[in-house]
N, C-alpha and C positions, 0 to 999 in steps of 0.2 A: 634787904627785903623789908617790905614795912610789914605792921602791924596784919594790915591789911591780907599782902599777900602771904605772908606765911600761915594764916588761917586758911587761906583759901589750897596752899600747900596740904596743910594738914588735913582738908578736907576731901581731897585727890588721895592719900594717904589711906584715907579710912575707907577706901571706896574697895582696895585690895586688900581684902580681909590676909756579882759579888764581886765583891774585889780582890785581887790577888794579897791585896796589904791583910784582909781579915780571913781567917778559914770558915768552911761556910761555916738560909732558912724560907709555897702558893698554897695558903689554902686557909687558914683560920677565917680572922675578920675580911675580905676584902672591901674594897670601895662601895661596892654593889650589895653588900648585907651578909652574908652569911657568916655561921659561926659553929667552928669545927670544937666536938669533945676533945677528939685528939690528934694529934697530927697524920696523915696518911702516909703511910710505908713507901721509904726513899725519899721525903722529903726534911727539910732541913730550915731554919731560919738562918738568914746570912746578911750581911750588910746590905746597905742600897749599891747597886751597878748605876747608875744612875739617880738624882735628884730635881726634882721642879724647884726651885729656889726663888720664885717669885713672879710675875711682882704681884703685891694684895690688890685687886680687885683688878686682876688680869686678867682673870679667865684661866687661875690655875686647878679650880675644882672638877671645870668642865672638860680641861684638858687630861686631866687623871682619869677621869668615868671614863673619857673618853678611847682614853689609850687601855682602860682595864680588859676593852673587850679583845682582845690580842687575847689568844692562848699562851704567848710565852712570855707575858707581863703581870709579877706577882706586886700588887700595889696595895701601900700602908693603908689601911684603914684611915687613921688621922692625923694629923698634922701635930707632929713629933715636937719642933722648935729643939731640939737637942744643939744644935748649932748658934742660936741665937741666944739660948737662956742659958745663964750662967749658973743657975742652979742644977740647970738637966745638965747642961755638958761635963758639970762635975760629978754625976753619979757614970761617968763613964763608957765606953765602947761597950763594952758587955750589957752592960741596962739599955744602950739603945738599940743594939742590934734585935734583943730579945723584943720589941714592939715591931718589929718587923713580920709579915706574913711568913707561912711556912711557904716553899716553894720546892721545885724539884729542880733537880740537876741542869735540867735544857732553858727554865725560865731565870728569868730576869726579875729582880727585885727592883722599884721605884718608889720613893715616898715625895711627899710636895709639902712642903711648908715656905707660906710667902714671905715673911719674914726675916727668909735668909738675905734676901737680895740686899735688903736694906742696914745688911747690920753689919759693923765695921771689924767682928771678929771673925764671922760666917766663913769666910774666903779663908784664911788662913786655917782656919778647924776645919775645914773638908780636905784642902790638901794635905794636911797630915796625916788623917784617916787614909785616903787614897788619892794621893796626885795626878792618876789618870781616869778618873771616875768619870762620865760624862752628866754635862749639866744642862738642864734644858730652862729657861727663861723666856716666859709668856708676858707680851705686851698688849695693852692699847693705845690709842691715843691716851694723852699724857692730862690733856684738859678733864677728856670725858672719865679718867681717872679718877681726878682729883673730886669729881662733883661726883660718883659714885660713894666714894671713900665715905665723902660726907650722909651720901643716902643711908650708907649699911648706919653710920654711927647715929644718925637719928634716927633710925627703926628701933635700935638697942635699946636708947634711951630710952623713948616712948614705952618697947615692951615691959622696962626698969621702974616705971613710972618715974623717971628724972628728968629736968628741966633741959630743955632742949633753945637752939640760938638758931636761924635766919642761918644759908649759907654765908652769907655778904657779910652777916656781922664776923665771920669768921675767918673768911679771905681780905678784908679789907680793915685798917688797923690808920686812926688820923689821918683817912682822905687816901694811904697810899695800900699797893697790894700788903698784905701778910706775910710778905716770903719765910716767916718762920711756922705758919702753919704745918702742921707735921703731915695733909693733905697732899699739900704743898712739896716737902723736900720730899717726898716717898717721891712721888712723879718727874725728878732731876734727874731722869736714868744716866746721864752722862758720869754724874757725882758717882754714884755707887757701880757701876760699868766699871770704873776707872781702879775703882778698888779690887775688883776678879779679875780684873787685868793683868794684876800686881803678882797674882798668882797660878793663872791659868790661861795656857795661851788660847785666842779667840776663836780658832778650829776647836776645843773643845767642849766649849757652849754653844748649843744653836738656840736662836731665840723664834719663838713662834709666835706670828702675826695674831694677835687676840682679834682685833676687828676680821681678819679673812675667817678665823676658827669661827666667828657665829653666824657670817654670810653661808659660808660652803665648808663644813670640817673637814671632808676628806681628803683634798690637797694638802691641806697642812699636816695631818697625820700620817700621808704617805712620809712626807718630809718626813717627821721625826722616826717612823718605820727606818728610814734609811739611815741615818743618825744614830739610831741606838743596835743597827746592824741586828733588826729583826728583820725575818719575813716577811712579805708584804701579806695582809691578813685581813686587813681593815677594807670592809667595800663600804660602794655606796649603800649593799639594802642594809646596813648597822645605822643608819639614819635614818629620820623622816621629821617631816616640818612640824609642830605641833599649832596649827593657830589660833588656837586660844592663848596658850601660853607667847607666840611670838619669838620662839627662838627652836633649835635644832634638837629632838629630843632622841633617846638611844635605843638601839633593836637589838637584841642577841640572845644566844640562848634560849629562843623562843619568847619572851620578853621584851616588854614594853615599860620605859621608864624615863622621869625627866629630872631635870635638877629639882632640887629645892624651890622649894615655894620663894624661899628668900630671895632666889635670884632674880635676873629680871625687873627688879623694883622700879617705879616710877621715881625717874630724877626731879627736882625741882626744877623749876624755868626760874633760873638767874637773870640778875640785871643783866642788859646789854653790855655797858658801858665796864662794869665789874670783870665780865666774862672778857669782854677784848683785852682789857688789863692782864688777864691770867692769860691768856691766849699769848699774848705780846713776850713776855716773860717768860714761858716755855718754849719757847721758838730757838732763842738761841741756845739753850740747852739741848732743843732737838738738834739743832744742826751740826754743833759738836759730836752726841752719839750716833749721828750718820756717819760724821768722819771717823769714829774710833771702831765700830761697826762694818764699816766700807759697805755698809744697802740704808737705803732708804724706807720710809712708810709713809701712809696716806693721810699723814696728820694735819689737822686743821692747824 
C-alpha cells in the first residue's frame, strides 16, 4: 500500500469511532456479564466438557455468545490460554478448572481460547486432561482471515499509540509473498489440523462454518446442539439482523445484545495483485484440509 493509501485507510478507520478424567463447577462470570457473590446451591465448578480451540479471528467469540444462550451451557467468561501458555499450564489442572463457571449437574461447561488451534503443544495438553472431550473449531475463509488478523492488530496498535505498517508491507517481503508472516501460518489450517489429528480422531472435532455463522447462525448452531449432545434449544427468535452494526446480533432472556464494538471492523482494500498472491498460496493448503476434513467450504 503507498503512502497514499494507507492514509486514506486510516481515514475509513477514524470514521468508526466435565469430564470423567476431572471430578466435578453455571453461574458466576458468564459470557453475557453477570457476577455471582457466591455460588448457587448444587452447583459446582468442573473442567471444560467441551473446548473452542480456535481459530483467532474465526468467529470464535460470536460462537460462544452464541451458544451461551442454551440453558444447559455454562461458558468461561475469558479466554483461559492454559493450554497454550506455558506459564498457565504450569500452575496446573486445579488453577484452571477454578476459572471455570459454577455450573450444575445437567449443564455443560465450555471455554474458547483461539490460540489452542495454533499451538503445537495444545493437542497433546487436552488429551491428557481428557482424551474424549469434544472439540469444536470455527473457520473462515483463510484469505479473509489473514487480512482481519491484520485489522484487529492495527486497531491495537493505533489504540497503543504505536507505529503501525501498510498490510502489503507485511504480506509481501523482496517482491515475493511473506509466508512467514504469522497472519499468514495461523490461516494454514491443514498445518495445525494435521497436529489434532495426531491426537484426536476427526469425529471428535466438528468445525463450524464462520462465514455460514454470520449469513444465518442457526443452522450452524443446531449442528453444534447436536454435537455436544444438547437439546435443541437454540431458535430463530434468539436472533435478529442488527443494520446498523451489519451482522447477526443476540435475543434472550428478554435481552438484546451484540458483540463488541471491535468486531466487525472495516478491512483494508488490499492491492489486487498482493491479494491473488495470498489467495494463490492458500489454495493448496485449502485443498489439502478438504482432503484431511473429507467436506469442503466456500473459499475464495
Amino acid at each position: 500500500m503507498t503512502r497514499l493509501l494507507a492514509s486514506a485507510f486510516l481515514l475509513v478507520l477514524q470514521t468508526y469511532a466435565a469430564p470423567p478424567e476431572l471430578p466435578p463447577t453455571h453461574f458466576d462470570a458468564s459470557v453475557s456479564g453477570g457476577v455471582s457473590t457466591s455460588p448457587p446451591p448444587g452447583t459446582s465448578k468442573r473442567a471444560p466438557h467441551g473446548i473452542i480451540i480456535g481459530v483467532r479471528k474465526g468467529g470464535t467469540r460470536a460462537l460462544l455468545e452464541m451458544l451461551d444462550i442454551h440453558p444447559e451451557v455454562a461458558a468461561a467468561a475469558t479466554e483461559v490460554h492454559f493450554f497454550d501458555w506455558d506459564e498457565n499450564y504450569a500452575k496446573g489442572l486445579e488453577w484452571y478448572r477454578e476459572l471455570m463457571p459454577y455450573s450444575y449437574p445437567h449443564q455443560i461447561t465450555v471455554e474458547k481460547t483461539p490460540g489452542y488451534f495454533t499451538s503445537a503443544l495444545a493437542p497433546g495438553r487436552i488429551h491428557a486432561m481428557n482424551s474424549s472431550i469434544k472439540l469444536l473449531l470455527i473457520l473462515r475463509d483463510p484469505t479473509e482471515r489473514v487480512i482481519s488478523d491484520y485489522t484487529q492488530v492495527y486497531f491495537n496498535r493505533l489504540e497503543n499509540h504505536k507505529p503501525v505498517q501498510a498490510i502489503e508491507n507485511l504480506l509481501v517481503r523482496n517482491g515475493a509473498l511473506n509466508v512467514r508472516y504469522k497472519a499468514i501460518q495461523r490461516s494454514l489450517y491443514d498445518v495445525h489440523m494435521r497436529n489434532w489429528l495426531l491426537h484426536f480422531p476427526l469425529e471428535q472435532l466438528h468445525i463450524v462454518d464462520g462465514d455460514a455463522l454470520i449469513r444465518n447462525p442457526l443452522p450452524e448452531l443446531q449442528k453444534v446442539e447436536r454435537f455436544l449432545n444438547l437439546p435443541p434449544r437454540i431458535a430463530s427468535s434468539n436472533f435478529y439482523f442488527n443494520h446498523t452494526k451489519g451482522f447477526y446480533c443476540i435475543r434472550s432472556d428478554g435481552r438484546e445484545r451484540c458483540l463488541h464494538e471491535s468486531k466487525g471492523r472495516p478491512h483494508p482494500a488490499v492491492n489486487v495483485t498482493v491479494l491473488q498472491q495470498l489467495r494463490s498460496y492458500l489454495q493448496e493448503h485449502n485443498r489439502t484440509f478438504f482432503r484431511m476434513v473429507k467436506r469442503t467450504f466456500d473459499w475464495q
